[in-house]
C-alpha positions as CSV (number, residue, x, y, z in Angstrom):
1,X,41.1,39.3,-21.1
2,X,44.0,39.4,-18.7
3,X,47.6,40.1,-19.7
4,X,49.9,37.8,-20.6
5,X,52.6,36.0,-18.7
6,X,55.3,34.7,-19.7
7,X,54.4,31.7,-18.2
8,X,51.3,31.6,-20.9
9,X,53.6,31.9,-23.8
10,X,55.5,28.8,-22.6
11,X,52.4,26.7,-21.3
12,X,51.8,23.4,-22.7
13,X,49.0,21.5,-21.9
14,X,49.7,18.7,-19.1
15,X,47.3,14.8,-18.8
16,X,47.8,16.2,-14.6
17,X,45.3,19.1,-15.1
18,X,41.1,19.1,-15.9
19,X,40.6,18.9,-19.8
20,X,39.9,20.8,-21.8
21,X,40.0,24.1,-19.3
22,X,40.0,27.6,-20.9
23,X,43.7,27.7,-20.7
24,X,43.7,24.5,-22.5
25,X,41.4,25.7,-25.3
26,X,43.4,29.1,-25.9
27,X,46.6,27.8,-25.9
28,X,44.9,25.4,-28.8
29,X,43.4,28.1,-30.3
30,X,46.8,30.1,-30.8
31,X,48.2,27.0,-32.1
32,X,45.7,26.5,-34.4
33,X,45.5,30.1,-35.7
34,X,49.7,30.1,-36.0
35,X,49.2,27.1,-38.2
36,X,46.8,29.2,-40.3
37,X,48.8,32.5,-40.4
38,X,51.6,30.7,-41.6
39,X,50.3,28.3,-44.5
40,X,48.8,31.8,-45.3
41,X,51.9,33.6,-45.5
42,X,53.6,30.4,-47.4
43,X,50.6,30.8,-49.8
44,X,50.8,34.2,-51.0
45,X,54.6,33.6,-51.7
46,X,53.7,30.9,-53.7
47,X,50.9,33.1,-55.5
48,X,53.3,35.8,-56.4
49,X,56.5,33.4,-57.2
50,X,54.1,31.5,-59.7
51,X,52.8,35.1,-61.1
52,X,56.6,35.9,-61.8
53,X,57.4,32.7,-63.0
54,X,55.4,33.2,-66.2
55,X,57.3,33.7,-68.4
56,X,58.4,32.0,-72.0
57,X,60.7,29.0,-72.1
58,X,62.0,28.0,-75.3
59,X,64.1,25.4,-74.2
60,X,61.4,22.8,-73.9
61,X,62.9,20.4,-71.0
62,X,63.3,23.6,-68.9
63,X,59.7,24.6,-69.3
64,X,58.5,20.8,-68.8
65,X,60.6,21.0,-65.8
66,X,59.1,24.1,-64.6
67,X,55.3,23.0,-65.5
68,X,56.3,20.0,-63.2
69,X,57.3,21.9,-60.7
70,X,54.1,24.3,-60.7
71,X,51.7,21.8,-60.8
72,X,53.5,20.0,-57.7
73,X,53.5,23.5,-56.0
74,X,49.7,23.7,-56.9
75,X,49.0,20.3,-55.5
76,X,51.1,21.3,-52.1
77,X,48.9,24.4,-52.4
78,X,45.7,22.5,-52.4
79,X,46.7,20.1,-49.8
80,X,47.5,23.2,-47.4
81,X,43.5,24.4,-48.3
82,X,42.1,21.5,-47.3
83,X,44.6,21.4,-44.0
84,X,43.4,25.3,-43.4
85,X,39.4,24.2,-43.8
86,X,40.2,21.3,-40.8
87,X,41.5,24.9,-38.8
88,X,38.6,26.7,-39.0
89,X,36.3,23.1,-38.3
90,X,38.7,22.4,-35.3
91,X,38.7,26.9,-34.2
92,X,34.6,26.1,-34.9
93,X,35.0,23.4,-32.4
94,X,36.6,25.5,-29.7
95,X,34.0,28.0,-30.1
96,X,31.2,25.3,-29.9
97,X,32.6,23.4,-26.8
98,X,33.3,19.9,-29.0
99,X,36.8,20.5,-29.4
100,X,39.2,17.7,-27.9
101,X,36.9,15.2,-28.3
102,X,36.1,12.1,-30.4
103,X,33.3,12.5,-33.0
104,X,33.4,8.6,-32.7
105,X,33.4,7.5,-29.3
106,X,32.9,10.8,-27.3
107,X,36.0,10.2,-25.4
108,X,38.7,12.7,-25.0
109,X,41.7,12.8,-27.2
110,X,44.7,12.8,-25.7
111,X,46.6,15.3,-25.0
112,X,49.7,14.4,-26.9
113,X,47.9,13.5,-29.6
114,X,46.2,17.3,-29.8
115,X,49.3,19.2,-29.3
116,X,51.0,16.9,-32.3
117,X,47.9,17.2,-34.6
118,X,45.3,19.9,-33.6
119,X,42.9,19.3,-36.2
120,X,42.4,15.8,-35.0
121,X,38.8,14.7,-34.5
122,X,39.2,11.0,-33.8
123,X,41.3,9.2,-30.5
124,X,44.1,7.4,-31.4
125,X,42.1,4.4,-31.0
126,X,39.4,5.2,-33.7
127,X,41.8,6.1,-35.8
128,X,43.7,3.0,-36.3
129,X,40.2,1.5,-36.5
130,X,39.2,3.4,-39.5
131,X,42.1,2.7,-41.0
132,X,41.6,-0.5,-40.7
133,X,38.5,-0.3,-41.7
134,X,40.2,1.5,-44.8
135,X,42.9,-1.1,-45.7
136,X,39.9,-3.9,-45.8
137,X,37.6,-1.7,-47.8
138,X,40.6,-0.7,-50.5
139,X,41.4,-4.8,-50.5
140,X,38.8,-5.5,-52.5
């Protein structure tokens, strides 16, 4: 692997160049895995901040108050699980050569739309349609 540049650190990804080059995919990659190192890191606070939380209440609006707020922190907690399993699908991609590209139509995804959402697996375009397709569906 060479060594790094500054100019690495600060690339982003431009619609000018080929897609999807090995530049592209690493600097996806670190994205991807920064995402993951940090929801990591926020989930072992949360861990041990819940383990020190236990503790006994009697006042019982301040220990409604603080079930509340764990089960809201468990449900953040969970979200952020199911956010880290998209990582390691889109980090799977990378490795497999699919990454960047719609699982509907085959077409890239943009590069904006990447860059805001890495774990993205539809275009914009398909997207919207299966929300649409959503709305209709939960309609009736």
């Amino acid at each position: 692997m060479k060594a790094e540049t500054k100019f690495d650190i600060e690339y982003v990804p431009s619609e000018d160049e080929p897609f999807m080059t090995p530049r592209q995919l690493d600097y996806f990659r670190r994205k991807l895995l920064a995402w993951k190192a940090s929801i990591l890191a926020e989930s072992k606070g949360t861990i041990e901040h819940m383990q020190e939380g236990s503790r006994n209440i009697p006042d019982i609006a301040d220990r409604a108050s603080e079930e509340t707020d764990r089960a809201l922190e468990l449900r953040t907690r969970d979200r952020q699980r199911k956010v880290v399993s998209k990582i390691d699908a889109a980090l799977r991609r990378i490795d497999e050569g699919t990454y960047g590209y719609c699982e509907e139509t085959g077409e890239p995804i943009s590069l904006k739309r990447l860059d805001a959402r890495p774990i993205a697996t539809l275009s914009l375009e398909a997207q919207e349609r299966h929300e649409r397709k959503e709305r209709v569906h939960r309609d009736d």
